[in-house]
PDB file with SEQRES, HELIX, SHEET and CRYST1 records, atoms N, CA, C and O in Angstrom:
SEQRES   1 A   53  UNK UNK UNK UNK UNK UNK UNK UNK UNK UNK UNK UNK UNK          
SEQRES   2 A   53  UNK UNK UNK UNK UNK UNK UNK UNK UNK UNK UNK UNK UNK          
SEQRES   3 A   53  UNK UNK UNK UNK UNK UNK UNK UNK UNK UNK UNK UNK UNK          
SEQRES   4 A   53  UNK UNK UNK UNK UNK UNK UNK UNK UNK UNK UNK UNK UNK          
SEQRES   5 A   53  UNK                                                          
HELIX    1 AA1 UNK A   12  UNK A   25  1                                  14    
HELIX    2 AA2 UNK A   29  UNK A   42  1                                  14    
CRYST1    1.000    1.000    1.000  90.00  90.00  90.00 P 1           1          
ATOM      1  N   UNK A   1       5.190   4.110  71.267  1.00  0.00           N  
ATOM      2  CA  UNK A   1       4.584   5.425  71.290  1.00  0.00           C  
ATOM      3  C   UNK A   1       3.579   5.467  72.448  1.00  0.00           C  
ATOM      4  O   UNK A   1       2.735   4.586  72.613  1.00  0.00           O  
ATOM      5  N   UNK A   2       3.697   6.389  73.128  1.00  0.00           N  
ATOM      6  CA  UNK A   2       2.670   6.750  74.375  1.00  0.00           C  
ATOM      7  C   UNK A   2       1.554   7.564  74.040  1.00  0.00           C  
ATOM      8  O   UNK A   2       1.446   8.687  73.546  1.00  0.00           O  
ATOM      9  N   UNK A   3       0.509   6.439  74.562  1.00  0.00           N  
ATOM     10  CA  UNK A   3      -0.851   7.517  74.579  1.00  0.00           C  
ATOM     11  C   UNK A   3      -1.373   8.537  74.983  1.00  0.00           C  
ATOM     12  O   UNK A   3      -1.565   8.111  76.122  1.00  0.00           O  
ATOM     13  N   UNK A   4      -1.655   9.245  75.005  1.00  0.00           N  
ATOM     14  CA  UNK A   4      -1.442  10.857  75.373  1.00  0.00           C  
ATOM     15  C   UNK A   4      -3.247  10.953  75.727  1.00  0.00           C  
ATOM     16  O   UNK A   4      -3.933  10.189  75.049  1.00  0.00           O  
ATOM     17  N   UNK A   5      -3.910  11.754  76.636  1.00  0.00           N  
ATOM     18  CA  UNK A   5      -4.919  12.489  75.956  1.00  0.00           C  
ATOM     19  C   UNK A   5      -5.467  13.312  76.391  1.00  0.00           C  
ATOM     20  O   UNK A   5      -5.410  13.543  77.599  1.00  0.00           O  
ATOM     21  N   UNK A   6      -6.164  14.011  75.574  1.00  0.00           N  
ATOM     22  CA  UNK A   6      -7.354  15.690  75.267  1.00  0.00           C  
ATOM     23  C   UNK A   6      -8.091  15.460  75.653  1.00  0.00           C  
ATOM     24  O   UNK A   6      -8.609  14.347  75.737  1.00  0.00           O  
ATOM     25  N   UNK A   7      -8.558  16.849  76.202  1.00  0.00           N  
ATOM     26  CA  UNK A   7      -9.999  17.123  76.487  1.00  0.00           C  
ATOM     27  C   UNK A   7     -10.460  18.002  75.489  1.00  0.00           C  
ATOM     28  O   UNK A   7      -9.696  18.857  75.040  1.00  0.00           O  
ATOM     29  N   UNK A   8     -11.844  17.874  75.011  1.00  0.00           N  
ATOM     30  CA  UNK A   8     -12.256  19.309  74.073  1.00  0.00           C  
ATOM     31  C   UNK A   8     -13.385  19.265  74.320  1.00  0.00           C  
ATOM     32  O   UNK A   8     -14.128  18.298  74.483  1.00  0.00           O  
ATOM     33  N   UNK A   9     -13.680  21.016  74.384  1.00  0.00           N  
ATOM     34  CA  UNK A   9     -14.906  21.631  74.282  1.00  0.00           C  
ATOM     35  C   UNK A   9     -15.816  21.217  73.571  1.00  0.00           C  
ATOM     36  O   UNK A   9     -15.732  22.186  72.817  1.00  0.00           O  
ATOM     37  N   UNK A  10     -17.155  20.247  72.843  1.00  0.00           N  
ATOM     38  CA  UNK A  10     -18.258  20.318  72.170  1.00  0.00           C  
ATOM     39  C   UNK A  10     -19.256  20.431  72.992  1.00  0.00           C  
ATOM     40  O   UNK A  10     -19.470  19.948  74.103  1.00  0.00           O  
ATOM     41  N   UNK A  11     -20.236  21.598  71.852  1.00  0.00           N  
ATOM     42  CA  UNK A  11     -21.445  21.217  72.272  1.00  0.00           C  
ATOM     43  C   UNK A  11     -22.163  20.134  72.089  1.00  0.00           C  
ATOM     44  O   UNK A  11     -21.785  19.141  71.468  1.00  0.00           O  
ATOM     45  N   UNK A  12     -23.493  20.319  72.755  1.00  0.00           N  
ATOM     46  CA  UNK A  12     -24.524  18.698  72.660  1.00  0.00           C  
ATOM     47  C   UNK A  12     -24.919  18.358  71.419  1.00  0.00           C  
ATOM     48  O   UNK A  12     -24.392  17.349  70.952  1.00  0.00           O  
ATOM     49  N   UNK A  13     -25.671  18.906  70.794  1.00  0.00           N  
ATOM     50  CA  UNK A  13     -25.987  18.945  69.337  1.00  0.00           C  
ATOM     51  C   UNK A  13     -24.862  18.451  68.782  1.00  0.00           C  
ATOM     52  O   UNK A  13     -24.887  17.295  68.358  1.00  0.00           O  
ATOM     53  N   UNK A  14     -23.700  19.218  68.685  1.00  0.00           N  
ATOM     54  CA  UNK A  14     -22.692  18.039  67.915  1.00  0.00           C  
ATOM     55  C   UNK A  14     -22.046  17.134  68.585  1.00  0.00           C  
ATOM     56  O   UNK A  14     -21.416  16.361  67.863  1.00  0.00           O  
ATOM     57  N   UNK A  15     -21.974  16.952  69.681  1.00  0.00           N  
ATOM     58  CA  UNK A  15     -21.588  15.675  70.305  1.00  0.00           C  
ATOM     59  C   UNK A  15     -22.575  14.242  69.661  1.00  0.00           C  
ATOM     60  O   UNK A  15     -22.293  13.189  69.089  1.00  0.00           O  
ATOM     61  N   UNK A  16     -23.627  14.800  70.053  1.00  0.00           N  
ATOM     62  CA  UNK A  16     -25.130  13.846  69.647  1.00  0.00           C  
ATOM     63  C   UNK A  16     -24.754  13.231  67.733  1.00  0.00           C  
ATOM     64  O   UNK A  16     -24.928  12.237  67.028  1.00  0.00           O  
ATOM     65  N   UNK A  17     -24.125  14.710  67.649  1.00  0.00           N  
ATOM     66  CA  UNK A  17     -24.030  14.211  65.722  1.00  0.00           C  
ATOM     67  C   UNK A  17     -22.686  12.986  65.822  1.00  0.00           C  
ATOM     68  O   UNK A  17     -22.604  11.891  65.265  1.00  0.00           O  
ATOM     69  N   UNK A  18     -21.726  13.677  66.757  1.00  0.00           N  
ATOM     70  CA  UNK A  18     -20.562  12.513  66.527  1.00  0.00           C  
ATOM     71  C   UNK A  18     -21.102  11.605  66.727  1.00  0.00           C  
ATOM     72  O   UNK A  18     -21.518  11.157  65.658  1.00  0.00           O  
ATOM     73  N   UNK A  19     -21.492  10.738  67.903  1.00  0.00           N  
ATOM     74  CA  UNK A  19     -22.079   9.653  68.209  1.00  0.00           C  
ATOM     75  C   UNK A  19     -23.049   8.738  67.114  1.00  0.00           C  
ATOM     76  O   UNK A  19     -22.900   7.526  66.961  1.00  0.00           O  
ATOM     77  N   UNK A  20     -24.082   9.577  66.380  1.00  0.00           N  
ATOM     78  CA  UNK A  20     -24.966   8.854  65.159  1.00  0.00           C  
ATOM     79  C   UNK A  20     -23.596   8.220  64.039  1.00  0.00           C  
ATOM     80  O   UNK A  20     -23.240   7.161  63.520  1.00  0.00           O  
ATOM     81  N   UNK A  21     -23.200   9.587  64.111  1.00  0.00           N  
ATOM     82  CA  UNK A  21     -21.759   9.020  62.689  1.00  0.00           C  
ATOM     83  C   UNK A  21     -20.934   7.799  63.242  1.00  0.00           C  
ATOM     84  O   UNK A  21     -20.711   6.857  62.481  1.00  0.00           O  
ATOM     85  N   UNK A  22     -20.540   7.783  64.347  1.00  0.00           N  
ATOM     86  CA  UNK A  22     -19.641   6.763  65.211  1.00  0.00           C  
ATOM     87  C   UNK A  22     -20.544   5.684  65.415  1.00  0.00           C  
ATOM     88  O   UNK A  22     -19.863   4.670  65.569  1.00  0.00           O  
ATOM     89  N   UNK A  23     -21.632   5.453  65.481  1.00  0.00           N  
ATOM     90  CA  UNK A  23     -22.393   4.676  65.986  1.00  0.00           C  
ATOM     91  C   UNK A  23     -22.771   3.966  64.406  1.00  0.00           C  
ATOM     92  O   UNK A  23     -22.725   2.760  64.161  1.00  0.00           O  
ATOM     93  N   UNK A  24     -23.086   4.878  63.597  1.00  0.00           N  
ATOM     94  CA  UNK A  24     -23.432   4.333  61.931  1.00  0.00           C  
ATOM     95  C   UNK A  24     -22.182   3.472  61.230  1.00  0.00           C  
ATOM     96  O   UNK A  24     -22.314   2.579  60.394  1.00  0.00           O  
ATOM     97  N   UNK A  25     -20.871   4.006  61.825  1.00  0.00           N  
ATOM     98  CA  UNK A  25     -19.487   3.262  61.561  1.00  0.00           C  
ATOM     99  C   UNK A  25     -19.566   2.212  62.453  1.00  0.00           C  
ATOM    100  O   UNK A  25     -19.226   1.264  61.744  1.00  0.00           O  
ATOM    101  N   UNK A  26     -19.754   1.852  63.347  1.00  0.00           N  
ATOM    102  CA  UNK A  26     -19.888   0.895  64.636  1.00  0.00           C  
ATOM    103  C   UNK A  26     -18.698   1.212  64.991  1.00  0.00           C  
ATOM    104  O   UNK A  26     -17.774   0.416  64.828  1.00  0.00           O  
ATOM    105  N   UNK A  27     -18.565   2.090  65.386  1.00  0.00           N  
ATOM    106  CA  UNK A  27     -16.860   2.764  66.384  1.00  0.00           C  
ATOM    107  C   UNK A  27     -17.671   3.710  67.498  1.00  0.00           C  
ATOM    108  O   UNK A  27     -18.707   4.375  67.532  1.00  0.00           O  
ATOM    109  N   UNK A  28     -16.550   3.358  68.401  1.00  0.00           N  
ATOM    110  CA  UNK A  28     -16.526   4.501  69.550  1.00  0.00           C  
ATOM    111  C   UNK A  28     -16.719   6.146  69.193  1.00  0.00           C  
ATOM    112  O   UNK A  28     -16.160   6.171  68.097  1.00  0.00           O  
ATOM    113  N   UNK A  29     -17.018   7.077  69.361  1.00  0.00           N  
ATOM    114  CA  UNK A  29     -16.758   8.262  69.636  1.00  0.00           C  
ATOM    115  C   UNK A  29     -15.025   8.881  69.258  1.00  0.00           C  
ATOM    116  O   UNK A  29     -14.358   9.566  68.482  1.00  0.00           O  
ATOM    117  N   UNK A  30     -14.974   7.842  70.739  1.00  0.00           N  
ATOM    118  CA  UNK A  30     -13.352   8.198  70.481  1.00  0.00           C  
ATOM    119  C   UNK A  30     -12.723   7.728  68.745  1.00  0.00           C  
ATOM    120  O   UNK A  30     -12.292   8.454  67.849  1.00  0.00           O  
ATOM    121  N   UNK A  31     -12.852   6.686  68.786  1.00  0.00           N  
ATOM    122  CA  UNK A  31     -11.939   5.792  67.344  1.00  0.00           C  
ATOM    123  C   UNK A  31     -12.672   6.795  66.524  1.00  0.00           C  
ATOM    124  O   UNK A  31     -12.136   6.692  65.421  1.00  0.00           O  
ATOM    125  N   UNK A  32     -13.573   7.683  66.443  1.00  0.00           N  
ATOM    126  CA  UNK A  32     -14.418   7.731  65.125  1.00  0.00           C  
ATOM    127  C   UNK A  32     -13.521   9.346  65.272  1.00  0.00           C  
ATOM    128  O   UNK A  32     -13.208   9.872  64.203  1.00  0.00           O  
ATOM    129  N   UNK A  33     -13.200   9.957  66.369  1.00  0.00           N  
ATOM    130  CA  UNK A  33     -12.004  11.036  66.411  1.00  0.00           C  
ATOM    131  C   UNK A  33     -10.694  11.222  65.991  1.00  0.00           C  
ATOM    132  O   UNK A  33     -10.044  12.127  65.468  1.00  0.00           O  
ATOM    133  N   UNK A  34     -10.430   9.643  66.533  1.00  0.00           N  
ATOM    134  CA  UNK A  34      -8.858   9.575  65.890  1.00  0.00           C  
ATOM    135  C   UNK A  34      -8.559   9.474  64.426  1.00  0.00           C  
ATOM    136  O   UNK A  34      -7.452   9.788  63.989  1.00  0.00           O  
ATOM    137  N   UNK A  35      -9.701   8.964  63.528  1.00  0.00           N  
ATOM    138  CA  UNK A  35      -9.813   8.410  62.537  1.00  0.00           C  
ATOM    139  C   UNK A  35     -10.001   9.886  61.638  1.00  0.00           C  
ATOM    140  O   UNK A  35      -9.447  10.015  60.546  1.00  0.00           O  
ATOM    141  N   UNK A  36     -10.743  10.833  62.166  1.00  0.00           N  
ATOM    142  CA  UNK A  36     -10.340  12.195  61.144  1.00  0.00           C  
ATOM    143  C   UNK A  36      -9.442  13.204  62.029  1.00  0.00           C  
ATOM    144  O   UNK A  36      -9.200  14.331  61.597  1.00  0.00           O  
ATOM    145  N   UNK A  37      -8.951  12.766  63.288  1.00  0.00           N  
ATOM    146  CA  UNK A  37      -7.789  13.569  62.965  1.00  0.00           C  
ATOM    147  C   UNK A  37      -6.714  12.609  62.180  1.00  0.00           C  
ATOM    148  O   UNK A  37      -6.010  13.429  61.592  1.00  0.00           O  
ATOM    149  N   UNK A  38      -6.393  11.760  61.974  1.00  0.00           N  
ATOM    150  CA  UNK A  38      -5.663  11.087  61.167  1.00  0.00           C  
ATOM    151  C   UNK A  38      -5.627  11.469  59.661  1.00  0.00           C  
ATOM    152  O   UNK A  38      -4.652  11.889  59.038  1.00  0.00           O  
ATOM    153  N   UNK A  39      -6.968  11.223  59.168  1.00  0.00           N  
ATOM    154  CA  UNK A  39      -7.119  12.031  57.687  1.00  0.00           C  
ATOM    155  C   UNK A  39      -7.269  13.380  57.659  1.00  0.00           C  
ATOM    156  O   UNK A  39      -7.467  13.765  56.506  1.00  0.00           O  
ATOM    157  N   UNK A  40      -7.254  14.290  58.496  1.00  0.00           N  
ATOM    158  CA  UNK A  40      -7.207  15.402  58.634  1.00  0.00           C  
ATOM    159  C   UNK A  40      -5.340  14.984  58.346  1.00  0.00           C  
ATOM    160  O   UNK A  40      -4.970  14.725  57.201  1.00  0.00           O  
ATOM    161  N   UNK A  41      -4.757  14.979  59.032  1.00  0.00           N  
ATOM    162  CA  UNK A  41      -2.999  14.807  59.275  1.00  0.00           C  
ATOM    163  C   UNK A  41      -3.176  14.524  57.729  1.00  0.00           C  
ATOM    164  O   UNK A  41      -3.498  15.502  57.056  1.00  0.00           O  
ATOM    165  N   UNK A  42      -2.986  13.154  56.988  1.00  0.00           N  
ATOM    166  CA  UNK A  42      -2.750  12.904  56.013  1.00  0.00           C  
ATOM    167  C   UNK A  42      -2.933  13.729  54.952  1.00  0.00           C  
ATOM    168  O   UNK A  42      -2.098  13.773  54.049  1.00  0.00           O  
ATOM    169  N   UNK A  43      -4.420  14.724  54.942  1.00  0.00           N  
ATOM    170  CA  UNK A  43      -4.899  15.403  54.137  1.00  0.00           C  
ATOM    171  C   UNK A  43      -3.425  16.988  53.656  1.00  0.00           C  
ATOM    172  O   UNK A  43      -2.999  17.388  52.573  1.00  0.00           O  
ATOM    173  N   UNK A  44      -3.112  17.423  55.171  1.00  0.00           N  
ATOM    174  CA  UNK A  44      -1.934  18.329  55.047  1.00  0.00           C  
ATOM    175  C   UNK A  44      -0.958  17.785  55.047  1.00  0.00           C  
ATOM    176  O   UNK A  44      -0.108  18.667  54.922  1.00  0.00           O  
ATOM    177  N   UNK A  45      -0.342  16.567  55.129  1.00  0.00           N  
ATOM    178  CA  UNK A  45       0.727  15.924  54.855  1.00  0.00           C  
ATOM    179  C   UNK A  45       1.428  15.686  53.524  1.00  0.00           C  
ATOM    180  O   UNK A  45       2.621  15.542  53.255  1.00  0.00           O  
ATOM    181  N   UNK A  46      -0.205  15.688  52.407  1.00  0.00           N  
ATOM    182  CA  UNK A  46      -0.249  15.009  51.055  1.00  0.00           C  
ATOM    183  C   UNK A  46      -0.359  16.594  50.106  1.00  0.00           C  
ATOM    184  O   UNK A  46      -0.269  16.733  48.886  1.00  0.00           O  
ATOM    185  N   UNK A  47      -0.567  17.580  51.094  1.00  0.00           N  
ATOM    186  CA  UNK A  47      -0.406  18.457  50.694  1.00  0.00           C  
ATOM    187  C   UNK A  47       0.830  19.634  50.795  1.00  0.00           C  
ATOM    188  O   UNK A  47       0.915  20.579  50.011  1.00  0.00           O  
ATOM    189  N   UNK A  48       1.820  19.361  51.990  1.00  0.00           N  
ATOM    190  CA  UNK A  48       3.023  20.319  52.314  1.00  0.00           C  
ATOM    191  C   UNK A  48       4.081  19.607  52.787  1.00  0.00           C  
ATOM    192  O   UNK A  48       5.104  20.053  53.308  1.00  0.00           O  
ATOM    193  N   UNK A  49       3.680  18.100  52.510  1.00  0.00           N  
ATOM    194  CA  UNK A  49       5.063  17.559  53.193  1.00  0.00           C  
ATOM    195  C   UNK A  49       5.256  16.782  54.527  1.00  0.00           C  
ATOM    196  O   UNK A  49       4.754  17.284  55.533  1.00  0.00           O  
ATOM    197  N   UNK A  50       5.701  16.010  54.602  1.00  0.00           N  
ATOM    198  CA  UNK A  50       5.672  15.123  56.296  1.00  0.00           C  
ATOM    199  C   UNK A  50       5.846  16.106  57.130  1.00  0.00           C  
ATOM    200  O   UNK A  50       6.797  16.886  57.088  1.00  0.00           O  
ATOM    201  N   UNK A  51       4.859  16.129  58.007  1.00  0.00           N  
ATOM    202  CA  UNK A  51       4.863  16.574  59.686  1.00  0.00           C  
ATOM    203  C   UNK A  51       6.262  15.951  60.179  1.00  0.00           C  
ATOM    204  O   UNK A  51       6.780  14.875  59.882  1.00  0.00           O  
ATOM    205  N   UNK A  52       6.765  17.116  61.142  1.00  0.00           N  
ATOM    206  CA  UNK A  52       8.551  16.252  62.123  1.00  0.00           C  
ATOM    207  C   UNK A  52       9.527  16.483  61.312  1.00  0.00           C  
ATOM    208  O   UNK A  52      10.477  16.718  62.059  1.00  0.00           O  
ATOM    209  N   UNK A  53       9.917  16.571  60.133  1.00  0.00           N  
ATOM    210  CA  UNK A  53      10.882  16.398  58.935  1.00  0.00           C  
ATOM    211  C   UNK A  53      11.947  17.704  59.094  1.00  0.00           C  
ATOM    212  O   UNK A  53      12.857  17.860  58.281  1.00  0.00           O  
TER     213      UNK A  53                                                      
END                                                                             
C-alpha cells in the first residue's frame, strides 16, 4: 500500500491542542492523526458496513 499525503487547514489554537494530546500520548502530530482517522473509519465501518465492499 502507498503512502499518500494531505494537507489541511487548522488553526493555531487547535493545532497547539493537537500537539499537547500527541505529545501526552508520546506520538507525533502526525501518528496521533492517523490514529483517529482510523477510529473515526472503524467507528462508521462498525456502524454501515466495510468501506470498498
Amino acid at each position: 500500500m502507498a503512502i499518500k499525503s494531505v494537507s489541511i487547514r487548522i488553526d493555531e489554537e487547535m493545532l497547539n491542542k493537537l500537539h499537547a494530546v500527541a505529545d501526552y500520548e508520546g506520538r507525533s502530530a502526525n501518528s496521533q492523526i492517523l490514529i483517529l482517522i482510523r477510529d473515526c473509519v472503524a467507528a462508521y465501518e462498525k456502524e454501515h458496513g466495510r468501506i470498498g465492499q
